[in-house]
N, C-alpha and C positions, 0 to 999 in steps of 0.2 A: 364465260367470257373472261378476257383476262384485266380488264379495266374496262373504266365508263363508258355504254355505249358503242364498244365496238364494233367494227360496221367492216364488211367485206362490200366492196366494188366491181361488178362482174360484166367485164365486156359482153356486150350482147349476139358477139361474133364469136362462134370459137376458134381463136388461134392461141398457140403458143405465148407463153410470156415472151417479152420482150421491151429493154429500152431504147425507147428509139428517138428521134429527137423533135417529133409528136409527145413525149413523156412529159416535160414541164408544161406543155398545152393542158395534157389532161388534170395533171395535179392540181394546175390554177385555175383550171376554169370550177375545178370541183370547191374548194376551200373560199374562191370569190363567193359562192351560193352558200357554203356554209362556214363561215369564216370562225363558229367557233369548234369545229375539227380540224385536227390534222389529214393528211392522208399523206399515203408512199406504196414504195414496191417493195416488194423483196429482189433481191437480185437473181438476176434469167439466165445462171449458171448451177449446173449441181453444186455441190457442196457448202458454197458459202450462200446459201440461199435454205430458207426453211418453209419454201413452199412448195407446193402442185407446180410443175413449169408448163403443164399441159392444155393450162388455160386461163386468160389474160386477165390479171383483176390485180383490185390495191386491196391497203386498209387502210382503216380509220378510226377517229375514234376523239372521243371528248377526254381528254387526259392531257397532266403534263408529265415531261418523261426528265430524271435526271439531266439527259444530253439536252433538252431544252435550256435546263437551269446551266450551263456548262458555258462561263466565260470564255470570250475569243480573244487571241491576240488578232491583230489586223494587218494584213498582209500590204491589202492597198485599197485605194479607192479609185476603180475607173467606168467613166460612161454611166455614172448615178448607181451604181454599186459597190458596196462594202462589202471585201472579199476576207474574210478571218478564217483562221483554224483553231475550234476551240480546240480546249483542255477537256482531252477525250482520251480514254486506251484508245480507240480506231482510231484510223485514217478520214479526219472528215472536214469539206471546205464548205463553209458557210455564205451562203451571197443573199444579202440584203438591199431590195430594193422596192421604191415603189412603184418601177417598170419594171413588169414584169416580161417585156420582151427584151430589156437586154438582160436579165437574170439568164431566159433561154438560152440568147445566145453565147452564154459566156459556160451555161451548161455543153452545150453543142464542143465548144474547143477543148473543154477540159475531160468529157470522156472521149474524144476524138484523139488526144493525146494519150490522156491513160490506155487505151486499147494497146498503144505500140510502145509504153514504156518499159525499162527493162533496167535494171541496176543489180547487176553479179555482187556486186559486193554486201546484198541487202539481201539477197536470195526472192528477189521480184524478177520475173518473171512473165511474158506478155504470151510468150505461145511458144508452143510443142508441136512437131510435126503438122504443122498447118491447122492445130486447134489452138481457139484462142481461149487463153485465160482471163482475162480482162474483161469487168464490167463493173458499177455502182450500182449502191441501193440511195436511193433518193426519198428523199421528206422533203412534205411543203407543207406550210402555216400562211396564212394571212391573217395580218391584226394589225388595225387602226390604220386601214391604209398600204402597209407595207408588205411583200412579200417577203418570205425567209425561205430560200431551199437548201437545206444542205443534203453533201454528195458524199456519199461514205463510199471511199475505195476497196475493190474487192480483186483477189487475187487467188484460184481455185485450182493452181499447177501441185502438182504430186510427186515426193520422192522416194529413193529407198526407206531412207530415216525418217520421214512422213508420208505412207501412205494415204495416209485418211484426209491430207492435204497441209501443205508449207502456213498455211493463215486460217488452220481450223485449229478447237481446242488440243493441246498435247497430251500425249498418252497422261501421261502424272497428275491430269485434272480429269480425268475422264470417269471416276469415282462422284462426281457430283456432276458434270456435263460433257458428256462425248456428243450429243447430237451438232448438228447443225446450228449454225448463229444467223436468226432469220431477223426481218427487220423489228421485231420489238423489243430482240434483245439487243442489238443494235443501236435502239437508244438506250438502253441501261434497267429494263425490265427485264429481270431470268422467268425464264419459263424451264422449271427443272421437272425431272420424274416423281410421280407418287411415292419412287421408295423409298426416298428421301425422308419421307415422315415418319415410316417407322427407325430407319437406320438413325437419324439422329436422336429420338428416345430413347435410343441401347445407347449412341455414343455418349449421351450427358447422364445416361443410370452409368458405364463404366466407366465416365471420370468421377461421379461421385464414389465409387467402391471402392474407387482405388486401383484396379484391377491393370492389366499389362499388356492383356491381348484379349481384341475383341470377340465373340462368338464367331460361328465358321460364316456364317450366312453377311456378317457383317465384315470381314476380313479384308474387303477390297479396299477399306477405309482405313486401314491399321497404320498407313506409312502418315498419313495427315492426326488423328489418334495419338500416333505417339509426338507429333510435332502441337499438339493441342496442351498434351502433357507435361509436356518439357514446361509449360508456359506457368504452371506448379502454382492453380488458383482454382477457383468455384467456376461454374460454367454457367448461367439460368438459361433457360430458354431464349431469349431474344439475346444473350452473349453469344450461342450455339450460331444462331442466324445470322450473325453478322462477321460471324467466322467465316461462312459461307459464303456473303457478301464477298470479303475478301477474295476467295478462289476464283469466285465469279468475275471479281475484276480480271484477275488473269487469265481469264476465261479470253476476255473482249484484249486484251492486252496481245497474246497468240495471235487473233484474229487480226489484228490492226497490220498494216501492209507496211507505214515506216513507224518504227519504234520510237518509244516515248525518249528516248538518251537523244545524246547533242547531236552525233552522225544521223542518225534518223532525221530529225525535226530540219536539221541543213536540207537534207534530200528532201524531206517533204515541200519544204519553204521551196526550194530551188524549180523543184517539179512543176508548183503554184503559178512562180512567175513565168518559167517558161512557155506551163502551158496558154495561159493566159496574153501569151508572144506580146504584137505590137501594141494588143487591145489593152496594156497599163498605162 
């Protein structure tokens, strides 16, 4: 398991994933009963989603996740909800409340919007030939009363320069994460591959040698290696991992739909209040 208690949620129906706007029902009725787990989805599009879409379930789980601890600026306050976007690499709006039906409903407008947003100049994108890009990965909490959902925007359109997808990891990180960013890494938990264990034992044995170029088996890692090196210091193990940290933010940094710079955060903020129209 990858943290405390993790817990899958398995529709007793089989259908498809899907969010639909039944989605905050089931989140909150789950986390009311056990209010000391989280639960969410993954998002019900390939790519930007790391799960089965072939059959309808959450997770959960007794953890707190970075994006938890992740201060919010606050957009606005309407209809007894606190609408913030924390300081996250992704795209994620936060609504705080102790009605949890107007939290729904302010869910309902704002992937209601996101389905049909589009900004050329940000390379967002809502759909292609009658397929749609757009959807969120949603999280719910309940504690001491109040609900928290936040909606992390997801954007899964594909181009020449990114096949693998516009808001999936980039080629030049794909040396420590090319798969999918599914909802756990989404709050700020990597779930990386096994080889990683051995490859970074050779990387911190070849910065202690000295050495310039890594073995053949490890090669894929030599362009990050020599940017390790440049840095012309000791490396321990838990310094090795927090290198990694690193990448992994830019991991989730690709991923996020508007960017962390000032043009980004305008469009995000702007996107907020719009979609949120008369209801501020």
């Amino acid at each position: 398991q990858y943290y405390g208690e993790h817990a899958i949620v398995l529709s007793d129906e089989h259908r498809p994933m899907a969010i639909t706007d039944k989605t905050p029902d089931y989140l909150f009725d789950f986390v009311t009963a056990f209010p000391h787990y989280f639960l969410g989805s993954n998002a019900d599009l390939p790519i930007v989603g790391g799960s089965i879409l072939n059959h309808d379930h959450f997770q959960g789980g007794r953890h707190t996740f970075p994006l938890d601890r992740a201060s919010g600026e606050t957009v606005t306050t309407s209809h007894h909800v606190d609408v913030s976007i924390p300081d996250w690499p992704m795209s994620v709006i936060r609504l705080q409340s102790p009605d949890r039906d107007a939290i729904k409903a302010m869910f309902i407008q704002i992937v209601s919007a996101w389905k049909h947003y589009d900004n050329k100049s940000l390379d967002i994108v809502s759909e292609t030939d009658g397929t749609s890009h757009h959807t969120v990965t949603p999280i719910a909490r309940f504690d001491k009363g109040v609900y928290k959902l936040d909606i992390v925007l997801r954007d899964n359109h594909t181009t020449e320069q990114y096949p693998a997808g516009v808001f999936h990891p980039h080629p030049e990180l794909w040396h420590i994460k090319k798969e999918n960013i599914g909802l756990i890494e989404v709050m700020g938990l990597a779930i990386l591959p096994g080889r990683l264990t051995t490859a970074l034992d050779a990387i911190r044995q070849a910065l202690d040698d000295g050495v310039d170029v890594l073995p053949e088996q490890d090669a894929v890692h030599q362009d990050w290696f020599r940017e390790l090196k440049s840095q012309n210091r000791a490396f321990s193990k838990d310094d090795l991992l927090q290198e990694v940290g690193a990448v992994f933010t830019r991991v989730l940094e690709d991923a996020g739909v508007f960017k962390r710079d000032p043009e980004g955060q305008r469009a995000f903020h702007d996107f907020v209040i719009s979609a949120l129209g008369s209801g501020v």
